[in-house]
C-alpha positions, 0 to 999 in steps of 0.5 A: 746197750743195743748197738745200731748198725747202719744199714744201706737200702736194699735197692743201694745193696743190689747196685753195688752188686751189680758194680760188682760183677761187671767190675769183675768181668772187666778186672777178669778180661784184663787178667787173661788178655794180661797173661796171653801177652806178658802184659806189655801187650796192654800198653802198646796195643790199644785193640786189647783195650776195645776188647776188654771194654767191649767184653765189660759192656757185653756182660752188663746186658747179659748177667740181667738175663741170668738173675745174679742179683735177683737174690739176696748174698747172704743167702747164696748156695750152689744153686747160684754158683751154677747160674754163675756157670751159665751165665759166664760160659754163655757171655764167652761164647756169645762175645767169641762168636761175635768178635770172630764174625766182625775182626777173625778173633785177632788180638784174641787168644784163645787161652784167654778166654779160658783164663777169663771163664774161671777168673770170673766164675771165681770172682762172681762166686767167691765173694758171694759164698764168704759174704754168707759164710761171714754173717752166718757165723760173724753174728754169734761170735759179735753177740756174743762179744757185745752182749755175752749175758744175752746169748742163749746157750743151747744145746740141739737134740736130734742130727737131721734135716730140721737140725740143719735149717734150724742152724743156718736159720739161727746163724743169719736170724738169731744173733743172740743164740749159740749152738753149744753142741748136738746131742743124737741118740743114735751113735752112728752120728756122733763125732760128726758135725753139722755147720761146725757144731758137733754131736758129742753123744746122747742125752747121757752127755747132757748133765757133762755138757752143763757141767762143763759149760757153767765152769766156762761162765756160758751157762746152757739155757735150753734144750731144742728137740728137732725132730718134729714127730718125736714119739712122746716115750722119747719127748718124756726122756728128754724132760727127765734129763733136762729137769735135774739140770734146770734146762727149758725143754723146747722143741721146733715148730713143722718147719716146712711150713716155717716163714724163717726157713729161707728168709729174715725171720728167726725160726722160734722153738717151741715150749714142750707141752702136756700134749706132747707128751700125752700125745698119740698116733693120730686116727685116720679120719674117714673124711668121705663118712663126715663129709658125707654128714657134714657138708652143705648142711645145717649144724647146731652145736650146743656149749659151742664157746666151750672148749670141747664145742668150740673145737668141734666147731672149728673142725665141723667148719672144715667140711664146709657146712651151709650153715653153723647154728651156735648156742651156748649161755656165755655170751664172750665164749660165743662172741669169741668162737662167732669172730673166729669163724668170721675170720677163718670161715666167711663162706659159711653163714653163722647163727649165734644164739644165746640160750641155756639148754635146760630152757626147753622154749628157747631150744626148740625155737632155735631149732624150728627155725633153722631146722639142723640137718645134725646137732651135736649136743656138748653142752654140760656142768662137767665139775664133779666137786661144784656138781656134787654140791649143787645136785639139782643144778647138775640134774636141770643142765646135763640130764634134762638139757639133754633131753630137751636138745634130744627132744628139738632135734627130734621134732625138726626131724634132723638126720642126726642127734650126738651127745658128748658123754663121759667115762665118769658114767661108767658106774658113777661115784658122783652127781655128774657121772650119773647125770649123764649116765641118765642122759646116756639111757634117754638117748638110747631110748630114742635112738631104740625108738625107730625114728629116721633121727639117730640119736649117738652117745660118744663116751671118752674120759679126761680131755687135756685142757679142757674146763673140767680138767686138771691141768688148768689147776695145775698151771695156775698153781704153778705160776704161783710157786706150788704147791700142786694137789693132788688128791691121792697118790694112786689116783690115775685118769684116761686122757686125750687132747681136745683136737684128738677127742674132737677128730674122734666124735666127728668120726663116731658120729660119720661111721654111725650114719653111714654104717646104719649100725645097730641102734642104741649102742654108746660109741667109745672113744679108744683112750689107751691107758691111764695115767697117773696125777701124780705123774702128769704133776711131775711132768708140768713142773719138769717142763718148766724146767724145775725139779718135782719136790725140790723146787716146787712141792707136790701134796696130797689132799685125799679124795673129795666127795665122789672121787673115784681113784680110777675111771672105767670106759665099760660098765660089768653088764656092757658087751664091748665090740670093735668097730671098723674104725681105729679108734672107736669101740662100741658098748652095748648095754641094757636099755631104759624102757622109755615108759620107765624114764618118762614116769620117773623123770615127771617125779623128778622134775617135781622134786626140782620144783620143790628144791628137793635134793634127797628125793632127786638124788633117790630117782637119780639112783632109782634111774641109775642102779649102778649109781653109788654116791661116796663120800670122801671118807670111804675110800674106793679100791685101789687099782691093784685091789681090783686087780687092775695095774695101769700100764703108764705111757709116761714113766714115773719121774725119779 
């Protein structure tokens, strides 16, 4: 049962602070005057006592001046004992000048004013430094004699400065959580201490620790990561030691930027996600070549609710465009990314339009009348099982959506077209892939074609999080106890966080105006190395503080139709440059006559009207010469047949 503690008013507290220091000054005064004068003095001259009482009330109008109890005693440091110091050597010297100039110092030893000036710097300070000292380390000890089922026992990982705040924040905020011990890689720190709390090694000393805490009846429940730009290699081994032992992994938030820092409120640590460690050194964004772009101008952005387009827009925002022109076909997607702007963004003037892309009418109405000066096209089916069963719908949305948005942003003359591609273009095994491969060729026509609108494709692969990634799969299958699936053991992916991929298309799209860089080239975004799913299923499980294949299962289902085992950024007859940007390559390929693509995408509009899937199939492999669709009975090539052996940044769990 929660015990209520009785609390006086703040305004009550701050009194009895101020009774407290002029009580002092007067108990200080009577002290030193006591010991000058073997303290009979006080009895038989009354002088003593118009001294002592005028030194009391000299005190009281003064300790104002130097805000004593303008802060809280909880939260004393030295930097309230120097005000201490000031205030009690400028009350001394002001009632010595004072005392001389009307009575020459008589009844007034000099020796007492000494006396007097450490009594009270002593007695002002004293109280103030033990009061924080006693509920900094009086909360644990009563949580944990009233409630000892309730106290976290957690174990820090990390000997710095967020170490610190993060301890005297938990002792003052936190009553219902212990610091066990700290753990620090290096070892230069161990044995030292911090707030009393110890550093007894490295994450080697994790699985004793435990031990030893379970045979004491206070189980430990967490581990913390203070550091808060940890590398993700390092992230990834604190999982691993935490997981056998059933320990959540959490790590602490920026805490400059923490409210709970210097006031009541706790300093809450973080769940480890998949970003952290998938995370990577972030690319500097060239902020004047975006700016450049992107200011005081007129924005469209298709499949703005989606989670690629809903980011993009909140990053655009930044940049302080006049106007953002949302289109998308979910209208709650739209609604939320619409009020969020609303929030965050009131300057910015807004324009929601419910539309689907492959509604050419629709399109080109928006764009005529708010004309954007940049459109950034993510509108896209990205599901390759849904789109492999539903072909024609794939063809309408991400080859012909795209080129009615292409074909808009042409015809408003706007200064910019960029499209969000995909890895699964590179030589494509399914209906998606070779969707927007087709897309990529009818970009780059226009872009070839010498019109004042450059027409940009940026291609990245999987993006953590987003609607057509793994992960969220993964986490519903989690939730309900596992199994995860995967597809195929050896099956490896590129990834990258949403705001990373995002950051990257603003910065490709920015370079490539600003650059004027040669026409019909395909941005690619950097993604280092792929991953295995089976790691990635591994490491979900392990942040839930469980153990892969002993607590929950991982199975394998084998490919599904036009599933490759790995993806490609480049295909064979592309020619790779870097760019000057970190981060950004470029992919110089082959282009489509546009005579080639028009005649073939007439016949394949007619196919769609027909509902023929065989013959728009063959026009998309007739578009596509690469395009070669698999069923899941032929398996693709390993990833050491073709001589390719991906360089994990995240190693295999045990």
């Amino acid at each position: 049962m929660p015990i209520n503690k009785p609390h006086l008013p703040r305004g009550s507290l701050r009194s009895l602070g101020i009774l407290h220091d002029v009580a002092v000054a007067a108990v200080s005064m009577t002290l030193a005057l006591g010991l000058a004068w073997n303290f009979q003095g006080l009895f038989i001259y009354w002088q003593l006592w118009a001294i002592i009482g005028s030194f009391t009330l000299l005190s009281a109008v003064m300790f104002p001046l130097f805000s004593l109890n303008s802060g809280a005693w909880r939260y004393a440091s030295l930097l309230d004992v120097a005000s201490i110091v000031k205030a009690v050597t400028a009350i001394i010297a002001v009632f010595l000048i004072g005392h001389f100039i009307l009575f020459r110092g008589a009844f007034l030893p000099r020796s007492a004013l000494i006396i007097t000036w450490f009594i009270m710097i002593v007695g002002l300070g004293g109280p103030r430094l033990l009061y924080r000292l006693s509920k900094e380390r009086g909360f644990s000890d009563t949580a944990q004699r009233l409630a000892p089922g309730k106290v976290q026992h957690v174990v820090l990982y990390g000997f710095n400065d967020n170490a610190d705040l993060f301890l005297r924040n938990a002792r003052r905020s936190q009553p219902n959580t212990h610091i066990v011990a700290i753990l620090d890689p290096r070892a230069k720190n161990w044995r030292r201490r911090l707030h009393g709390v110890k550093v007894i090694g490295d994450l080697t000393s994790l699985s004793f620790l435990v031990r030893k805490n379970e045979l004491s009846a206070t189980p430990i429940s967490q581990i913390i990561i203070t550091q808060t730009n940890l590398p993700p290699q390092e992230i990834s081994q604190v999982v691993e030691a935490a997981s056998p032992l059933k320990i959540a992994v959490k790590r602490l938030p920026d805490i400059s930027r923490a409210g709970g820092v210097d006031g009541e409120a706790p300093i809450e640590a973080l769940p480890v996600s998949l970003e952290d460690l998938l995370g990577r050194n972030e690319v500097d964004l060239d902020i004047r070549e975006v700016a450049q772009l992107l200011n005081d101008r007129c924005i469209a952005v298709t499949g703005a609710g989606g989670s690629i387009g809903s980011e993009l827009v909140k990053q655009i925002s930044a940049f302080q465009p006049r106007r953002l022109l949302l289109i998308d076909n979910c209208e709650y997607n739209l609604y939320a990314i619409g009020r969020h702007l609303a929030s965050f963004h009131p300057e910015i003037s807004i324009v929601e339009r419910i539309a689907d892309v492959r509604r050419k009418d629709r399109i080109e109405a928006a764009f005529a009348a708010f004309k954007p000066d940049v459109v950034f096209h993510a509108a896209a089916l990205k599901h390759v099982p849904l789109v492999e069963d539903n072909p024609l719908e794939g063809i309408e949305t991400n080859l012909f959506g795209t080129r009615n948005v292409a074909d808009a942003a042409l015809s408003c003359d706007a200064t910019a077209f960029v499209m969000v591609s995909t890895d699964k273009a590179v030589n494509p095994a399914n209906v998606m892939g070779a969707t927007k491969r087709a897309a990529e060729a009818y970009c780059q026509s226009l872009d070839l074609s010498g019109s004042r609108t450059r027409f940009m494709t940026v291609r990245f692969g999987n993006v953590l999080g987003s609607a057509g990634s793994v992960i969220p799969l993964f986490q519903s299958q989690l939730q309900r106890g596992g199994p995860l699936t995967v597809t195929h053991a050896k099956i490896t992916r590129f990834f990258m966080t949403i705001p990373e991929a995002c950051r990257l298309i603003l910065h490709a799209a920015g370079h490539g105006v600003a650059s004027r860089t040669a026409r019909g080239q395909i941005f690619v975004l950097d993604m280092g190395e792929p991953i295995l799913i089976t790691t990635l299923a591994e490491r979900l499980i392990q942040l839930a503080g469980l153990r892969p294949n002993v607590d929950i299962k991982i199975e394998y289902t084998g490919l599904r139709p036009g599933e490759k085992l790995y993806e490609e950024l480049f295909a064979e007859g592309e020619t790779v440059e870097k760019t000057a940007r970190p981060g950004l390559l470029t992919a110089n390929s082959s282009v489509s006559d546009s005579s080639f693509l028009r005649r073939n995408f007439e016949a394949m509009e007619k196919a769609l009207a027909a509902s023929d899937t065989d013959r728009a199939i063959d026009l998309l492999k007739h578009i596509v010469p690469d395009f070669r669709q698999e069923p899941a009975a032929i398996a693709q090539p390993t990833p050491e047949q073709s001589g390719f052996s991906p360089n994990l940044p995240i190693p295999p769990a045990s």
